[in-house]
C-alpha positions in Angstrom: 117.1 123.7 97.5 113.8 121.9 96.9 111.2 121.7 99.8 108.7 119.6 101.0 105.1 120.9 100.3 103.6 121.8 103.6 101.4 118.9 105.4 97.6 119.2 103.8 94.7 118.3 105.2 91.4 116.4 103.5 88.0 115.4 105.1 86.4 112.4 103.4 82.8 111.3 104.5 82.5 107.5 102.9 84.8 104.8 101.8 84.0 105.8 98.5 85.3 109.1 99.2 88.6 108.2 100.7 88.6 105.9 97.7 88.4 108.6 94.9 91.3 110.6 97.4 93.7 107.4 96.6 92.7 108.3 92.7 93.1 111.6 92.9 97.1 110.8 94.6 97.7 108.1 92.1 98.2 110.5 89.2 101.4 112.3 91.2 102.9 108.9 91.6 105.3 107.4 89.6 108.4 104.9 89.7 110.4 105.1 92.9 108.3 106.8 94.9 107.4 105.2 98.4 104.3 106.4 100.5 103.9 105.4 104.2 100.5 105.2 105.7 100.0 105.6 109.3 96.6 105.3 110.9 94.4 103.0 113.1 93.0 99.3 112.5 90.0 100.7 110.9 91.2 103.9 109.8 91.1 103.6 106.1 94.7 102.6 104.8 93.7 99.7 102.9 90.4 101.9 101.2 93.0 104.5 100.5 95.2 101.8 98.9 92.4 100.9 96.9 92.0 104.3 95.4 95.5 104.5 94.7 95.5 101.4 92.7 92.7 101.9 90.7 94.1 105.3 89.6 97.3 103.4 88.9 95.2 100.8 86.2 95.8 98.0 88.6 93.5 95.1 87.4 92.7 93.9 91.0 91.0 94.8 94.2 94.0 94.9 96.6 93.2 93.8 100.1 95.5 93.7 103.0 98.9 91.4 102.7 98.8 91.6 106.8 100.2 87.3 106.3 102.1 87.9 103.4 103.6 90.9 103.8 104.1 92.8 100.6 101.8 91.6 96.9 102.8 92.8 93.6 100.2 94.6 91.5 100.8 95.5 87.4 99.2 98.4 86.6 100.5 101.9 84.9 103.8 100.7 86.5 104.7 97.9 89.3 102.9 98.6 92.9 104.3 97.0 95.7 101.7 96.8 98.8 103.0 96.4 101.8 101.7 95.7 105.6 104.0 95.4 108.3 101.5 94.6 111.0 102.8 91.4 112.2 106.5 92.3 112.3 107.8 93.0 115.5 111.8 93.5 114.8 113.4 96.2 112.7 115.5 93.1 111.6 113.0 91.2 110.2 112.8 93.8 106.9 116.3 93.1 106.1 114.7 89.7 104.2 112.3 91.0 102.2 113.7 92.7 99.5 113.2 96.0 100.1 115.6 97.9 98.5 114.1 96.6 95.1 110.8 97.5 96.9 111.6 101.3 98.1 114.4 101.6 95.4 113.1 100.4 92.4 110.7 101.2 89.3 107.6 100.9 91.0 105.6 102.5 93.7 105.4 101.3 97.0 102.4 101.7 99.3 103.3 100.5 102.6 100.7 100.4 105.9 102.0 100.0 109.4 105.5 101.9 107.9 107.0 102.3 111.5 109.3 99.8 111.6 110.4 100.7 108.3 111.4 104.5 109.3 115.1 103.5 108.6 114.5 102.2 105.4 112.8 105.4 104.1 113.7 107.3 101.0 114.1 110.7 102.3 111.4 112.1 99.9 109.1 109.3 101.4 105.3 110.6 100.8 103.9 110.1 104.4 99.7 110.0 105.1 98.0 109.5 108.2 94.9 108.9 108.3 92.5 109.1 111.5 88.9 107.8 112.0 86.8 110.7 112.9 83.5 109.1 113.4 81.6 105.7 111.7 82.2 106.9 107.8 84.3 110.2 108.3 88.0 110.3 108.1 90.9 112.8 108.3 93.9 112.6 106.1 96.7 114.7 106.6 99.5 114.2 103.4 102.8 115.3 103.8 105.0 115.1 101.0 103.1 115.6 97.9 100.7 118.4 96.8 97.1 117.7 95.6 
């Protein structure tokens, strides 16, 4: 029987930083993987996406989809960035797709996941990320080993 790798903690000092974390996860990622990120307005999720994405060869600067809830990127394979800030019913993910989303051949990089907990592969990748001080964060990452 396969096991999780134990939760792992990181200490990043700069955006920068916790952008050259997301390119050292991208790498380990690959088509059908899913990773939650929990943390704070302000913590760091989108920075962290923004890592992950330019590890993955993704040709744009993701920002947030807060309004339109999930943008496709192309890059080494499909990334599907998602932000479910704005939803406020469990229901309201039955319309978008996501079983092509979680379930699919890309990777899916989802912020404000909580609503989504029932959705979840059961090997979800799961990060949370907390603001320490102005430029310092702590990122615990369960579900992948670095």
């Amino acid at each position: 029987m396969l096991t999780a790798p134990e939760p792992r903690t990181y200490v990043t000092t700069s955006p920068d930083e916790t952008r050259e974390f997301g390119k050292r996860i991208a790498p380990r990622l690959g088509p059908g993987n899913v990773v939650f990120l929990y943390g704070d307005l302000g913590s760091g999720k989108t920075t962290l996406v923004q890592g992950i994405c330019a590890g993955l060869q993704v040709g744009v600067w993701p920002n947030s989809p807060t309004f339109t809830l999930i943008n496709q990127y192309e890059g080494r394979v499909p990334v599907f960035h998602c932000d479910f800030y704005r939803l406020g019913d469990p229901g309201e993910l039955a319309t978008l797709g996501l079983e092509e989303v979680f379930f699919g051949n890309g990777i899916a990089l989802v912020e404000w996941p909580e609503l989504a907990e029932e959705w979840a592969p059961l090997d979800t990748i799961r990060v949370k990320i907390t603001r320490r001080s102005a430029k310092k964060r702590e990122i615990v990452l369960h579900g992948l080993n670095l």
